[in-house]
N, C-alpha and C positions, 0 to 999 in steps of 0.2 A: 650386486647393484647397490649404490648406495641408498639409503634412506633420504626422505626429504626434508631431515632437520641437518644431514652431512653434507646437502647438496649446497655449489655455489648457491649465492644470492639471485643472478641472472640466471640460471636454469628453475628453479625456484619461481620466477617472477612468469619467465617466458610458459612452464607449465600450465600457471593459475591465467595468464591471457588466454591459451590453447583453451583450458577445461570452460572460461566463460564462452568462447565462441562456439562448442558442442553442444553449449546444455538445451536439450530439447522440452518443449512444452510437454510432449508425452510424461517425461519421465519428473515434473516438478510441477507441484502447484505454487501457485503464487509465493504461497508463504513458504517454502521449503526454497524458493530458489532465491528467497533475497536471503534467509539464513544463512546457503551458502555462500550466496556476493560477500557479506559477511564474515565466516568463516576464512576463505580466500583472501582477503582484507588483513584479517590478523595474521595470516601466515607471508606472507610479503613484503610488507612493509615493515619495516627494521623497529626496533622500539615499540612497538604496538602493546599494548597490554592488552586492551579488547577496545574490538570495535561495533559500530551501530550501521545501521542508517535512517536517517528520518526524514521521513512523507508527510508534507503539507498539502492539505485539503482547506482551500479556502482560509478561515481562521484558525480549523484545527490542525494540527502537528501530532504525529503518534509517530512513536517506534515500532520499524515495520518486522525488525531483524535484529539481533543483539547477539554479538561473540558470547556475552556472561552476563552475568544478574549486574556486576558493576557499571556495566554503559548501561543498558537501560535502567535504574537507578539514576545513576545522573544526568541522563536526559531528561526524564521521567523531571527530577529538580529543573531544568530547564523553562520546562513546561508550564510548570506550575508557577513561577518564578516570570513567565512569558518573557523571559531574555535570556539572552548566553550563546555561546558561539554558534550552536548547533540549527539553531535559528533567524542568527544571523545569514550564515551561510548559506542556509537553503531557501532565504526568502529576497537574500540581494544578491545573489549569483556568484558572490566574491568569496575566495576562501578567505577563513579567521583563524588566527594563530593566537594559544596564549602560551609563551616563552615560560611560566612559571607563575603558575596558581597563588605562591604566596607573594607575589608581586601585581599580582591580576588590580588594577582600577577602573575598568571596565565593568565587569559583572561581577561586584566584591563577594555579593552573598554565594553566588553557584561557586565561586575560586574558592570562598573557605570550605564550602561542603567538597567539593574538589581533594582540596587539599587533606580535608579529614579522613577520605579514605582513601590514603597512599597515593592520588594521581595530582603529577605537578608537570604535565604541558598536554595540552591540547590541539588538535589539527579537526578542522571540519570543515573539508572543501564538498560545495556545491556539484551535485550531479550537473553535467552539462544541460541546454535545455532541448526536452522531447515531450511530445504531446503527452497530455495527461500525467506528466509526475515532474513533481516539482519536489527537492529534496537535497541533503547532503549525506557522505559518509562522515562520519568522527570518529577520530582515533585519538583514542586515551592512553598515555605513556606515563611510569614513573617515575623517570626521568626529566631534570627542567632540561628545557630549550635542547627538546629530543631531536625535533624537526628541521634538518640540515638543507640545501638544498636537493641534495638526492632523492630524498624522501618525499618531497614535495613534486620532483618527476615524478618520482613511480607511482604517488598515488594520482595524480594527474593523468598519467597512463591507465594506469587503474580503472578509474572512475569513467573513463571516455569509455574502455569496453565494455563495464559493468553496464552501465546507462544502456547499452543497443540489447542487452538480455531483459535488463529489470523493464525497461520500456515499452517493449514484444512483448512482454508478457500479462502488462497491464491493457494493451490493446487486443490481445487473443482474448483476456478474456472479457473484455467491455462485447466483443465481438461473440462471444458465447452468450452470452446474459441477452444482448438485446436477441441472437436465434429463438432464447428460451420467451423470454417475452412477446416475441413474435409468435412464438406457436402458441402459447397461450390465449392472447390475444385473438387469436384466427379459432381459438375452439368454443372459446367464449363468444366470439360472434355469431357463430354457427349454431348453438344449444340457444340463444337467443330468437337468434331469427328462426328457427322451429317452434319454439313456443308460439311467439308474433303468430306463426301461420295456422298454428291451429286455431287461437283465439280468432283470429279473423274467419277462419270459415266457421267456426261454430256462433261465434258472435256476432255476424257481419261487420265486424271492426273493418279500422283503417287500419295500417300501418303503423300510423304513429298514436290511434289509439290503444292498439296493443302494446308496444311501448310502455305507454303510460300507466297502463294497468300493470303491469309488471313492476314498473318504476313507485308504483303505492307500497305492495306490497313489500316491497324492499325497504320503503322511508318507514313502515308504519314498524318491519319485525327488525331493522337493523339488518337489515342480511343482503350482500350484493346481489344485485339484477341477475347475475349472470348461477347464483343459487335457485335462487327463485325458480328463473326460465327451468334450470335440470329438474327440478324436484314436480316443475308442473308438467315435462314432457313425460318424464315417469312416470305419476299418479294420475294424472289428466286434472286434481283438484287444483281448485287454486283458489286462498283465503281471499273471502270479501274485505275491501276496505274500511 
């Protein structure tokens, strides 16, 4: 059997589509499966030296996934720099091309630093859009004017599969986190409203005067209500205001 550095380019491509349409949430956390999108990225596309991808949050931008130290390093400049393709890309939907770093007038400052450590063309097309992630992949080449039209299919192709894994899996786990805040939330209401109920039968309170008293003791020690409430179901004390 051949190896996957002997295989055509098309069996190569059509694999990495196969393995992104497998990958199960079981088997990846978040961050393991954009390294892989990642990973899968630089082995595909022709010229690649290494690849990223980067996640916009409102103003902020971070590297979510990085082939090598070299793209995040220069994304990382990017950022700092607030301009450059990679941001372009993932913030106007349109892919950005730079044909050759030591010709870049664009974004002269990131082209030199670009250029200083060996990479002379750029690609960083825009994930398609899906709720909750806004972003692009970039591909760093040391080659100028790597990016042919073929290149620009497959990662086109690319990035439309990547997007339905890296997307799922930001919505599995938005959809984890609020379960866990839900039950949280339902246990803390519950060690709450026990306390309320004693202070009311021992105190004649109301409801919302119990409440309240618990709500002191919390402004006066710094400690949320919902401490308060446990530590006075368990001791039955509870400090005077």
């Amino acid at each position: 059997m051949s190896s996957p550095d002997t295989d055509d380019p098309g069996s190569v491509v059509q694999r990495a589509f196969e393995e992104l349409g497998r990958m199960s949430f079981a088997e990846h956390s978040l961050d393991s499966l954009l390294q892989r999108v990642t990973d899968l990225a630089a082995r595909v596309v022709p010229g690649a030296r290494e690849t990223s991808v980067t996640i916009v949050r409102g103003r902020n931008a971070s590297t979510v996934a990085a082939s090598g130290p070299l793209s995040l390093q220069l994304d990382e400049t990017q950022y700092r720099l607030e301009s450059g393709p990679c941001l372009e890309a993932a913030t106007s939907g349109r892919q950005v091309e730079i044909a050759d770093t030591l010709a870049e007038v664009r974004w002269p400052e990131f082209a030199l630093v670009a250029a200083g450590r060996g990479v002379r063309s750029v690609l960083s097309f825009p994930l398609p859009p899906a709720e909750q992630v806004t972003g692009g992949l970039n591909l760093y080449s040391t080659a100028p004017g790597a990016v042919d039209d073929g290149i620009r299919r497959t990662v086109e192709r690319f990035t439309t599969y990547a997007v339905v894994a890296v997307s799922n899996m930001y919505l599995y786990r938005s959809a984890a986190e609020r379960a866990e805040n839900l039950a949280a939330a339902l246990d803390s209401r519950a060690v709450i409203d026990q306390a309320k109920g004693i202070l009311m039968e021992r105190f004649r309170m109301t409801a919302d005067q119990a409440f309240q008293a618990l709500a002191r003791v919390s402004m006066k020690r710094n400690t949320k209500v919902r401490d308060v409430a446990e530590r006075f179901v368990a001791t039955g004390e509870l400090p005077g205001p």
